[in-house]
C-alpha positions as a Markdown table, in Angstrom:
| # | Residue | x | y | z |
|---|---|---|---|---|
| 1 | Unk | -19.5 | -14.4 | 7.7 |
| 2 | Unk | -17.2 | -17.1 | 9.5 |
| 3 | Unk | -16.3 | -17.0 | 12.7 |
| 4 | Unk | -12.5 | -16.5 | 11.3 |
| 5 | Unk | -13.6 | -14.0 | 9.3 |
| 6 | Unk | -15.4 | -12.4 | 12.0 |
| 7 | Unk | -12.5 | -12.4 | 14.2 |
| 8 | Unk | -10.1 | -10.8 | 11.8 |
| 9 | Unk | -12.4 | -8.2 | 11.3 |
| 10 | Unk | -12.7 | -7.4 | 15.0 |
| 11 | Unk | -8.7 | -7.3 | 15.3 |
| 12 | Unk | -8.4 | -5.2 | 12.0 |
| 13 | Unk | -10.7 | -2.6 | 13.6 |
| 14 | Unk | -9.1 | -3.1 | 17.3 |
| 15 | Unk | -6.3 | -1.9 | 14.9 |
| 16 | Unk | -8.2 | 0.8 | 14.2 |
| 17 | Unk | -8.1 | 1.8 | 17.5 |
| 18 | Unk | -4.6 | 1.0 | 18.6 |
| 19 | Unk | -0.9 | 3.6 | 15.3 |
| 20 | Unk | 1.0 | 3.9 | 12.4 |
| 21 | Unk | 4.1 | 1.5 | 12.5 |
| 22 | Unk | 7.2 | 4.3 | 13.5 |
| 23 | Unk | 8.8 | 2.5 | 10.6 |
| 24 | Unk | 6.0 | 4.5 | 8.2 |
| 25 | Unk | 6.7 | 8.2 | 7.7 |
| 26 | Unk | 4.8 | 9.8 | 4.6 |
| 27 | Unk | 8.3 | 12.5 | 4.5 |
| 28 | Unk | 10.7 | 9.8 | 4.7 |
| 29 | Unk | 10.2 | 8.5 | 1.4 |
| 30 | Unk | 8.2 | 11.8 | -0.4 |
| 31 | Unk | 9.3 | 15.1 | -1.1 |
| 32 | Unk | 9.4 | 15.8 | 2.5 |
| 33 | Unk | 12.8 | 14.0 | 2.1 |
| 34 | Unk | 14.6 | 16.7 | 0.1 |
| 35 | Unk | 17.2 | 18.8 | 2.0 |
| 36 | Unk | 18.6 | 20.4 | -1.6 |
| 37 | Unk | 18.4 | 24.2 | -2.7 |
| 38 | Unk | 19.1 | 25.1 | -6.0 |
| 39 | Unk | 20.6 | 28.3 | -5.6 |
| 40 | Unk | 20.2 | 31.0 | -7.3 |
| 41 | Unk | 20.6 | 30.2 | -11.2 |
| 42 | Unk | 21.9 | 26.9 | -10.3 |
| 43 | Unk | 21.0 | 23.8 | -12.0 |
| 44 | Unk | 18.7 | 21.6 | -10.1 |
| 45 | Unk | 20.3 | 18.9 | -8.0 |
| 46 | Unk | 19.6 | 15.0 | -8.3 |
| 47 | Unk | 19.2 | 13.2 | -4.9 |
| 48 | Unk | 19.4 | 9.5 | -5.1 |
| 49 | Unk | 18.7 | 7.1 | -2.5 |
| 50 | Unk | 18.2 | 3.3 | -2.7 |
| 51 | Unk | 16.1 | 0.6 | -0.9 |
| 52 | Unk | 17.0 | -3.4 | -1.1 |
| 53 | Unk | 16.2 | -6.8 | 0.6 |
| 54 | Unk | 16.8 | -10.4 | 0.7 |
| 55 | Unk | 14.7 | -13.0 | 2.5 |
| 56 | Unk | 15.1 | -16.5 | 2.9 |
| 57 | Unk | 12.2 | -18.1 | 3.6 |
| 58 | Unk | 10.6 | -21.9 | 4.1 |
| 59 | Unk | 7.0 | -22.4 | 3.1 |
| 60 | Unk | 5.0 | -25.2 | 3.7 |
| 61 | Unk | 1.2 | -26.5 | 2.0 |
| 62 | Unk | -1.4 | -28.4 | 3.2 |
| 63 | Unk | -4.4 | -29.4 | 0.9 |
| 64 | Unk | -6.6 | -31.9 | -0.1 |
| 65 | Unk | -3.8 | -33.2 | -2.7 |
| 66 | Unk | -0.9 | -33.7 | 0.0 |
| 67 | Unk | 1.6 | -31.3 | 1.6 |
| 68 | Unk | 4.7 | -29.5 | -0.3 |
| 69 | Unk | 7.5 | -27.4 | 1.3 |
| 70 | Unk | 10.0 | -24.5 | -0.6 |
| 71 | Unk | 13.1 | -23.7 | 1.1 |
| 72 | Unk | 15.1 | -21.0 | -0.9 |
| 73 | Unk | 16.6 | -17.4 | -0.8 |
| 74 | Unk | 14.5 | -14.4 | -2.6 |
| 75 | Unk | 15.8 | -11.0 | -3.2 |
| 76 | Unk | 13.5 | -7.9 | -2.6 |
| 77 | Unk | 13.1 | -4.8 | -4.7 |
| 78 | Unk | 16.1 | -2.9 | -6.2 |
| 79 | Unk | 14.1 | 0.6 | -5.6 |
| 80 | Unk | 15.9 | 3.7 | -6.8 |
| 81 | Unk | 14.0 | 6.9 | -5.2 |
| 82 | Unk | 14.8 | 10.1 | -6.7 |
| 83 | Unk | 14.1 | 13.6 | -5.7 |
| 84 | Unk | 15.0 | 17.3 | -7.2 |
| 85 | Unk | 14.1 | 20.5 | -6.4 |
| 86 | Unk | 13.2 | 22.5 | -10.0 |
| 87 | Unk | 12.8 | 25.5 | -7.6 |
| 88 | Unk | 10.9 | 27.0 | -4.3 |
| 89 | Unk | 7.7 | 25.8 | -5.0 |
| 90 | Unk | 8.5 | 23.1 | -7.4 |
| 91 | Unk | 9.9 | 19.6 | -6.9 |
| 92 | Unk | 10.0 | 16.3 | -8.9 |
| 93 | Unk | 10.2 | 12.5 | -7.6 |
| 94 | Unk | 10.6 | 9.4 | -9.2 |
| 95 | Unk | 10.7 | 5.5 | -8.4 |
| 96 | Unk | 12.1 | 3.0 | -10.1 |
| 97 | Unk | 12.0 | -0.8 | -8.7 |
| 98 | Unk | 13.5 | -3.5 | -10.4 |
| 99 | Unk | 12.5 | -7.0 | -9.4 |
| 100 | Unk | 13.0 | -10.5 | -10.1 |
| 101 | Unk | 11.0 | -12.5 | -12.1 |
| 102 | Unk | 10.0 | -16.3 | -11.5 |
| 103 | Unk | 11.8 | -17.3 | -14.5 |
| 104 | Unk | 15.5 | -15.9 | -12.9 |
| 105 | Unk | 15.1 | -12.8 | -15.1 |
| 106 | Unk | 14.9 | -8.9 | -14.2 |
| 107 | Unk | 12.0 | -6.5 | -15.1 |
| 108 | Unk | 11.9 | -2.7 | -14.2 |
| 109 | Unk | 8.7 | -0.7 | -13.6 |
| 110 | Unk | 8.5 | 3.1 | -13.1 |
| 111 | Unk | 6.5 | 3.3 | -9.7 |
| 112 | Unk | 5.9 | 6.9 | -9.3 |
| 113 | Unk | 7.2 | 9.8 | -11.5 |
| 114 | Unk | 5.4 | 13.3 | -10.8 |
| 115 | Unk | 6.4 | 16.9 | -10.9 |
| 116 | Unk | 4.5 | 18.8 | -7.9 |
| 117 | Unk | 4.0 | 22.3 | -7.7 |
| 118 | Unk | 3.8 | 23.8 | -3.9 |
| 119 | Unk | 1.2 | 26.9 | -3.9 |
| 120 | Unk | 1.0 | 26.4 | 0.3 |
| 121 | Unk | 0.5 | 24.3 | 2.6 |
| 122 | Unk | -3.4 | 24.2 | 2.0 |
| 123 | Unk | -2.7 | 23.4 | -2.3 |
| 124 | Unk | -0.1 | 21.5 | -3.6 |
| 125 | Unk | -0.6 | 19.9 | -7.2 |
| 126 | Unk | 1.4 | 17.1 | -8.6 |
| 127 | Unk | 0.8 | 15.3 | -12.4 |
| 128 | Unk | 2.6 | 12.0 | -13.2 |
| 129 | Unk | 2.4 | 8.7 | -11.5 |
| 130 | Unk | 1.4 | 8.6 | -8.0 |
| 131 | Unk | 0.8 | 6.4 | -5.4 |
| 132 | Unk | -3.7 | 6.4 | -4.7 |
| 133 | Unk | -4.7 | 8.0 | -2.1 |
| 134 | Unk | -7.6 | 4.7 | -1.6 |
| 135 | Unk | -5.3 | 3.2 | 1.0 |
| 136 | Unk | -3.6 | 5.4 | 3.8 |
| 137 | Unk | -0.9 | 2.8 | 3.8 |
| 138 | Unk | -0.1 | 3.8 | 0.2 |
| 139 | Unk | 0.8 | 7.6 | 1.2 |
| 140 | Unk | 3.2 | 6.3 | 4.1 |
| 141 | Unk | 4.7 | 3.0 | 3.5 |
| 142 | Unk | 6.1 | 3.8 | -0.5 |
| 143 | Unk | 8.2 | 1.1 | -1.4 |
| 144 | Unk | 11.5 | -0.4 | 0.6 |
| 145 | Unk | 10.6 | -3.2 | 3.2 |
| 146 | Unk | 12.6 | -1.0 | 5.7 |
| 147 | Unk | 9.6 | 1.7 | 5.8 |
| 148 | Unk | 7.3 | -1.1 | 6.1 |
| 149 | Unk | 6.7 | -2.7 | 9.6 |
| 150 | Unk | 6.0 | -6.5 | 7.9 |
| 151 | Unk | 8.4 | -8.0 | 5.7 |
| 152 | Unk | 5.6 | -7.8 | 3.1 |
| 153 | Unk | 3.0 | -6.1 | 2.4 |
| 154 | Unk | -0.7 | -7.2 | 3.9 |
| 155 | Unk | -2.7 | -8.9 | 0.9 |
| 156 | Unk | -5.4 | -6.1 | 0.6 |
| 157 | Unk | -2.6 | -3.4 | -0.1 |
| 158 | Unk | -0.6 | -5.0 | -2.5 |
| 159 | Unk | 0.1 | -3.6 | -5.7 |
| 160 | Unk | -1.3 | -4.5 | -8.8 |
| 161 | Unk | 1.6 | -6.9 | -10.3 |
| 162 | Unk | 2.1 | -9.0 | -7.2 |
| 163 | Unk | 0.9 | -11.7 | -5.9 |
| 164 | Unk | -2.9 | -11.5 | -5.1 |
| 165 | Unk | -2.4 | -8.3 | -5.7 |
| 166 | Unk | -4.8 | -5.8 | -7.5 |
| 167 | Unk | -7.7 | -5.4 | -5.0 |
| 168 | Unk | -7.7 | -2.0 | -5.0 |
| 169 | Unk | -6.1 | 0.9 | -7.2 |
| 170 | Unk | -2.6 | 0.8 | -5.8 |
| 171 | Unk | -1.2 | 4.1 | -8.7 |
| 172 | Unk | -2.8 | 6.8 | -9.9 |
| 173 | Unk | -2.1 | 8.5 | -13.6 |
| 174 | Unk | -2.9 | 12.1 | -13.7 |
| 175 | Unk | -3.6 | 14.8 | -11.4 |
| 176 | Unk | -3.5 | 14.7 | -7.3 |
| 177 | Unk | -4.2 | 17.3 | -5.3 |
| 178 | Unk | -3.2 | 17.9 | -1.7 |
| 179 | Unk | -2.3 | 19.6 | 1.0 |
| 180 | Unk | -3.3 | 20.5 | 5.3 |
| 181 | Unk | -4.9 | 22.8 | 7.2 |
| 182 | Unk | -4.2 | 23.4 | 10.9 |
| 183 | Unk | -7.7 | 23.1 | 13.0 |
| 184 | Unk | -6.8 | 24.0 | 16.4 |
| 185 | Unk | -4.6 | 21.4 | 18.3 |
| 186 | Unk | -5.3 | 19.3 | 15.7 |
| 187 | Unk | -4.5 | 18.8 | 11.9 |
| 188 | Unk | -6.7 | 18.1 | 8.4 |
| 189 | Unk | -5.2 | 16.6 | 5.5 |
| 190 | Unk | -6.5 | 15.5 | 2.2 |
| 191 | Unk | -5.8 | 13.9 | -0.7 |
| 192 | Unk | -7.7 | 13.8 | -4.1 |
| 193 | Unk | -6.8 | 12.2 | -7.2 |
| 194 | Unk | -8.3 | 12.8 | -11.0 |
| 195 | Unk | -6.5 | 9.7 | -13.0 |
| 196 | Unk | -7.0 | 7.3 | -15.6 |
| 197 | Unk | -9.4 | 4.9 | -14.3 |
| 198 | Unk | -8.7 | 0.9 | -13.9 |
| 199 | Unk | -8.5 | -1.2 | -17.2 |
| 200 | Unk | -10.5 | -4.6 | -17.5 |
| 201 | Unk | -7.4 | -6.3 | -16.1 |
| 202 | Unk | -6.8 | -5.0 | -12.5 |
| 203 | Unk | -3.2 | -6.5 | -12.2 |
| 204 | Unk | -2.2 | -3.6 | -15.1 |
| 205 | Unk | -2.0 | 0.1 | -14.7 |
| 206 | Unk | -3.2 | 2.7 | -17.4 |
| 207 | Unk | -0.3 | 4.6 | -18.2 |
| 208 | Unk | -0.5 | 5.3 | -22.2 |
| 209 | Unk | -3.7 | 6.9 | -22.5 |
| 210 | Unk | -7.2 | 5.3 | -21.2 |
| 211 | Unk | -9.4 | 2.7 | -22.6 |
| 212 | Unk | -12.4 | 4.7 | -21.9 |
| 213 | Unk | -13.7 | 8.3 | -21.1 |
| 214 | Unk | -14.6 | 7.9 | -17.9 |
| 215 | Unk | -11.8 | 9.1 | -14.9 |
| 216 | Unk | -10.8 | 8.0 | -11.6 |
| 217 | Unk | -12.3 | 10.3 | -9.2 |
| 218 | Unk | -11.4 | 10.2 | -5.7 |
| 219 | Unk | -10.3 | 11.1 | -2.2 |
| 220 | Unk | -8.8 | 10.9 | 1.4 |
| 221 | Unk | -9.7 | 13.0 | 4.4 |
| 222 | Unk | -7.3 | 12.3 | 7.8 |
| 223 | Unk | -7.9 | 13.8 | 10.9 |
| 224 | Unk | -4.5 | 13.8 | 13.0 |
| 225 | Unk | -3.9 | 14.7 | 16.6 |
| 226 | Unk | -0.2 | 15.0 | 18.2 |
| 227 | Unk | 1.0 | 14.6 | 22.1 |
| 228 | Unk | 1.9 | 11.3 | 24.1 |
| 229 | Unk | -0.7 | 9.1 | 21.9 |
| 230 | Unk | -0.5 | 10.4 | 18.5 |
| 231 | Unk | -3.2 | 9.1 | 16.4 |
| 232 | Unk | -4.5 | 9.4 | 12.8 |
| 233 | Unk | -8.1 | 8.9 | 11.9 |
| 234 | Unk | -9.9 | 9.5 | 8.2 |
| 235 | Unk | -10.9 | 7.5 | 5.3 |
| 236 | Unk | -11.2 | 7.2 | 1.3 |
| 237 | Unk | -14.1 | 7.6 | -1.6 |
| 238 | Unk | -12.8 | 6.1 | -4.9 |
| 239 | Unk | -15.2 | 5.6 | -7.7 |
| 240 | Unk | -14.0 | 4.6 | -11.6 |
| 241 | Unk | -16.0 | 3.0 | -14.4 |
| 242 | Unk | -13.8 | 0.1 | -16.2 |
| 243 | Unk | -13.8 | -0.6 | -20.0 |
| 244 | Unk | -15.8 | -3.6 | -21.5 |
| 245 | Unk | -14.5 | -6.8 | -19.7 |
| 246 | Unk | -13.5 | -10.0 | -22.0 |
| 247 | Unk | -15.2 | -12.1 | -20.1 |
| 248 | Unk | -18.5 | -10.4 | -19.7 |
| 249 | Unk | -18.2 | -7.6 | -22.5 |
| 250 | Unk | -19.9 | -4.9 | -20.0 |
| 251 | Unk | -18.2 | -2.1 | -18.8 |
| 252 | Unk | -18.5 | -2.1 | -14.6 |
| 253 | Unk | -18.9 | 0.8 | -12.0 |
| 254 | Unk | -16.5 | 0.4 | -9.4 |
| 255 | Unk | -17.0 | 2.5 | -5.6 |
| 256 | Unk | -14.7 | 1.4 | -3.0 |
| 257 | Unk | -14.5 | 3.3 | 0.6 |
| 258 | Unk | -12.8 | 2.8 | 3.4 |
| 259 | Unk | -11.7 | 3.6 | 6.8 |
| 260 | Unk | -8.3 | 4.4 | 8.1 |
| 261 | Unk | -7.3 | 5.3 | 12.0 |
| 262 | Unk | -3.1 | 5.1 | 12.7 |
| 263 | Unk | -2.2 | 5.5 | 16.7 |
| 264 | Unk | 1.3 | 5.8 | 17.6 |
| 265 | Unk | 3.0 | 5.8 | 21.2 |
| 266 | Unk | 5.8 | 5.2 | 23.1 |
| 267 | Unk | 5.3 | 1.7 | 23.7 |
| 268 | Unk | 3.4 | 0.5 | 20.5 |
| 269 | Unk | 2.9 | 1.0 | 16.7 |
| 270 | Unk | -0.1 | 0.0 | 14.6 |
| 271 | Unk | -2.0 | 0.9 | 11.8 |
| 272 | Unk | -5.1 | -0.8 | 10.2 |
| 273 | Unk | -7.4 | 0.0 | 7.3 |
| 274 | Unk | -10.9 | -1.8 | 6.1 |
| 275 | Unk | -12.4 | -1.6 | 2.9 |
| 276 | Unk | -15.7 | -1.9 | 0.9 |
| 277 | Unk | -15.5 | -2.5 | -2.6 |
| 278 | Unk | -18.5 | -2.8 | -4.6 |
| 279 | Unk | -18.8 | -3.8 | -8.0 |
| 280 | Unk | -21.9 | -3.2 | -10.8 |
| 281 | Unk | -22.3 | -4.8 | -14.0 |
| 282 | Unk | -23.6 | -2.4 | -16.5 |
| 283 | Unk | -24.7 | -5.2 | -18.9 |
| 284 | Unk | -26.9 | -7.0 | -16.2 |
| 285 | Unk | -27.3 | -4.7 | -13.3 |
| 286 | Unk | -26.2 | -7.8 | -10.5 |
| 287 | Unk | -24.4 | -5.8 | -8.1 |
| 288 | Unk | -21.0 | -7.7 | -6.2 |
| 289 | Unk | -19.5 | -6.6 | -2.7 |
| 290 | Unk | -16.1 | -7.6 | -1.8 |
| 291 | Unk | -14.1 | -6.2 | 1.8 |
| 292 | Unk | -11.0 | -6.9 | 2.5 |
| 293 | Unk | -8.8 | -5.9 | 5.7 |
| 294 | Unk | -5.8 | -5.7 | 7.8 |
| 295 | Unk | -4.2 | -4.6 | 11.3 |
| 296 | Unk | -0.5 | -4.3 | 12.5 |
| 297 | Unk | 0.7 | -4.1 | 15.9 |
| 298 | Unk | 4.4 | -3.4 | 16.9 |
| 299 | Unk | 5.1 | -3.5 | 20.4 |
| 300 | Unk | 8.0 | -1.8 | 22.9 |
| 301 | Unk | 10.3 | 0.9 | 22.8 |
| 302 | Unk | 14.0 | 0.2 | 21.8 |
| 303 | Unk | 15.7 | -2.1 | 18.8 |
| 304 | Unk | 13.9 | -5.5 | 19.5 |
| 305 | Unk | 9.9 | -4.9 | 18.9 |
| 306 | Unk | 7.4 | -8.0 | 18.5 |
| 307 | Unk | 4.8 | -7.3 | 16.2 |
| 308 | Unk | 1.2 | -8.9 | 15.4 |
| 309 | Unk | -1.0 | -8.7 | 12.3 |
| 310 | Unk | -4.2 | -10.3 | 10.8 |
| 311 | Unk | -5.7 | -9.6 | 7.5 |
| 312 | Unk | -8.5 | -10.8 | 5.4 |
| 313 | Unk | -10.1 | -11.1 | 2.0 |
| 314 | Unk | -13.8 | -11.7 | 0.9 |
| 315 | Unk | -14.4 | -12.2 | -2.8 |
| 316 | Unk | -17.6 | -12.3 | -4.1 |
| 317 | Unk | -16.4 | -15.4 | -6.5 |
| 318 | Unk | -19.0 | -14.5 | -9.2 |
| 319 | Unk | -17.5 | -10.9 | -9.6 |
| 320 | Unk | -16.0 | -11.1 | -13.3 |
| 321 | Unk | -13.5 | -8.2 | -12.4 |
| 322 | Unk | -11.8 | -10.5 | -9.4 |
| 323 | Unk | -11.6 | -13.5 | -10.7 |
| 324 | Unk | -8.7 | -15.8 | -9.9 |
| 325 | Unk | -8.9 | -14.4 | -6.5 |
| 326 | Unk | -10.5 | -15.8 | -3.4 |
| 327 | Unk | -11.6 | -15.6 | 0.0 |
| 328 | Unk | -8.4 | -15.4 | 2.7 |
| 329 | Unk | -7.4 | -15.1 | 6.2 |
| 330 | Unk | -4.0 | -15.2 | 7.2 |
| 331 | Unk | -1.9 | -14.1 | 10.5 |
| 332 | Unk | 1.6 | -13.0 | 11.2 |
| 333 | Unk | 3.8 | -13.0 | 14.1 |
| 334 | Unk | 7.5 | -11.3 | 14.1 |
| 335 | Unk | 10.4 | -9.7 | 15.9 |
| 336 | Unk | 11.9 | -7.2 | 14.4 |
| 337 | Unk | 15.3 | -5.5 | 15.1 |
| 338 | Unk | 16.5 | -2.1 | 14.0 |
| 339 | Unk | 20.2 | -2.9 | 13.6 |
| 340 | Unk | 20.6 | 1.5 | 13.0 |
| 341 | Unk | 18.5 | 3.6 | 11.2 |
| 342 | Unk | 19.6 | 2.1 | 7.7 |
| 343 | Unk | 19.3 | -1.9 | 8.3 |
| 344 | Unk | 17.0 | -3.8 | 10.2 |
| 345 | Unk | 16.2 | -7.7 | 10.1 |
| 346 | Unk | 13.5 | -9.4 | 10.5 |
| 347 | Unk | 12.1 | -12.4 | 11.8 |
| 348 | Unk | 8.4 | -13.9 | 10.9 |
| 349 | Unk | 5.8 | -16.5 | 10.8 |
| 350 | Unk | 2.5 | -16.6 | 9.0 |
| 351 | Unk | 0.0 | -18.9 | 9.4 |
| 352 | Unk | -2.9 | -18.2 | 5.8 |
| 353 | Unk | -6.2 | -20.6 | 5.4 |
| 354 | Unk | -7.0 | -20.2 | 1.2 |
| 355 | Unk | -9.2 | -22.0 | -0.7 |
| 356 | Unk | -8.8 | -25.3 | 1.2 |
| 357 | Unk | -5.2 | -24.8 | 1.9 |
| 358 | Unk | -3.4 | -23.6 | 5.0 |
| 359 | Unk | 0.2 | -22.4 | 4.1 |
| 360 | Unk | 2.6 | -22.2 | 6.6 |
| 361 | Unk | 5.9 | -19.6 | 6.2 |
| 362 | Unk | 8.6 | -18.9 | 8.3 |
| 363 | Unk | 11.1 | -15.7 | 7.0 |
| 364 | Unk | 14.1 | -14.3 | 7.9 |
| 365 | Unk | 14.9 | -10.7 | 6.4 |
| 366 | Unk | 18.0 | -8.3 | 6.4 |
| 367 | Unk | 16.2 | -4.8 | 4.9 |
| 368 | Unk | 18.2 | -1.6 | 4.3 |
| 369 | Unk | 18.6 | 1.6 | 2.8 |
| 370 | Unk | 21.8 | 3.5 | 0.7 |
């Protein structure tokens, strides 16, 4: 491993020592959310909420071929968030994000639409579309860049249609199951999902059936403790068997696991995950390993609050299932400034080393909810 590489590591799991980011809440943007009774013999009510962003950023290449710079305005998700309450232990959410394409045009995607039943606190059981449970920053972050304590997402957690995105199962199709259990001073939760596993492309999602028999099958434990430090420590077991590839024609076992711990405090935020993916070629028996991780510090109490991150990428380049994607490390510095609890703007540099080329961004970010 490089010495970069081996630094961003470290700081990833310094992260893992240091909170999740305040602006994260797993109820803010979840069922958790809903403050609707139907009544008795009342139709269910529809609450709608909305998340939006623009960004104008300047970017700037350097490679082997010469230097380029983009200077330009880009608009963020239109995310509609949706909750209803069917009845006292029933509830349904749904997401819909519409985004802008390259081209100038729009496209909409259904992000997450699940009905959830609520047995207690120890079962609940939702079917739809989720969000996995591989990454903890899927289950708190959502959607809207005003949850999120970066103006993007870190590379390892983006979802699959974005921009080196698709490292790891970002939705689930089918079943989750969920709930906690009090241990003490302290607090268990888990998460397990039986969906439809990944197809041969990993930047599309399975939602019309699946290609092959074989499921999704995995889970996330999280070990939480409250008082001055609040911290959140657990991690994820995801394993999935993909359909024949194009390239190879084999079918591949996929096992990822990971490690999670969130600390939050009066004075600073973080939250930082690392991740093991490893990939085996039914056809051939070669066996790949790819990691990838990230940190994210925010600093201070009151509006204005610096934050830090690092994040990294290892591809194993002769792994079928990632190809197009390689090896990255990239770091971010930012101030951010809660204008109110609906708007907040942000200011960022990031400095990535890709394949030869070191980018060089500098963003500027207005962020709200309606």
């Amino acid at each position: 491993m490089r010495a970069s590489s081996a630094f961003g590591a470290f700081i990833a799991l310094l992260a893992l020592g240091v909170t999740r980011p305040e602006t994260c809440h797993a109820g803010e943007h979840d069922h958790g959310s809903m403050v609707m009774e139907p009544e008795g013999g009342a139709a269910p009510r529809l609450d709608l909420h909305g998340f939006f962003d623009v960004v104008l950023g300047a970017s700037r290449v350097r490679g082997a071929a010469g230097d380029s710079t983009t200077l330009g305005f880009t608009l963020g998700q239109f995310d509609l968030f949706m909750t209803s309450r069917l009845a006292e232990r029933m509830s349904f959410l749904g997401e819909a994000v519409i985004e802008s394409e390259a081209g100038g045009e729009s496209s909409i995607d259904l992000e997450r639409a699940y009905v959830r039943y609520s047995f207690s606190d120890l079962l609940r059981v939702s079917a739809g579309r989720t969000h996995s449970a591989v990454s903890y920053w899927y289950v708190t972050c959502h959607h809207g860049a005003l949850l999120q304590p970066t103006i993007q997402r870190p590379i390892p957690v983006r979802f699959e249609d974005e921009e080196n995105g698709g490292i790891l199962p970002a939705h689930a199709v089918g079943a989750e199951f969920s709930g906690h259990q009090g241990m003490g001073g302290l607090t268990l939760d888990y998460v397990a999902n039986l969906a439809n596993g990944r197809p041969a492309d990993r930047e599309q999602v399975q939602t019309a059936g699946d290609a092959n028999r074989d499921k999704q099958l995995g889970g996330s434990l999280t070990l939480s403790g409250a008082g001055p430090l609040e911290w959140h420590f657990g991690g994820s077991a995801f394993h999935d068997r993909t359909p024949p590839a194009p390239l190879t024609g084999s079918e591949m076992d996929q096992d990822i696991g990971s490690a999670h711990l969130a600390l939050r405090h009066r004075l600073f935020d973080e939250i930082g995950e690392y991740f093991v993916i490893r990939d085996e070629d039914r056809g051939t028996g070669i066996r790949y390993t790819n990691r990838a991780w990230y940190g994210v510090v925010t600093l201070g109490p009151g509006p204005f609050r610096p934050y830090a991150a690092v994040e990294g990428v290892r591809i194993d380049p002769n792994d079928a299932f990632y190809a197009g994607l390689k090896d990255l490390d990239r770091g971010t510095f930012g101030l951010r400034f809660d204008v109110n609890p609906f708007n907040v703007i942000k200011l960022e540099y990031r400095n990535m080393l890709s394949d030869g080329e070191r980018t060089h961004d500098v963003l500027l970010q207005t962020a709200f909810t309606f």
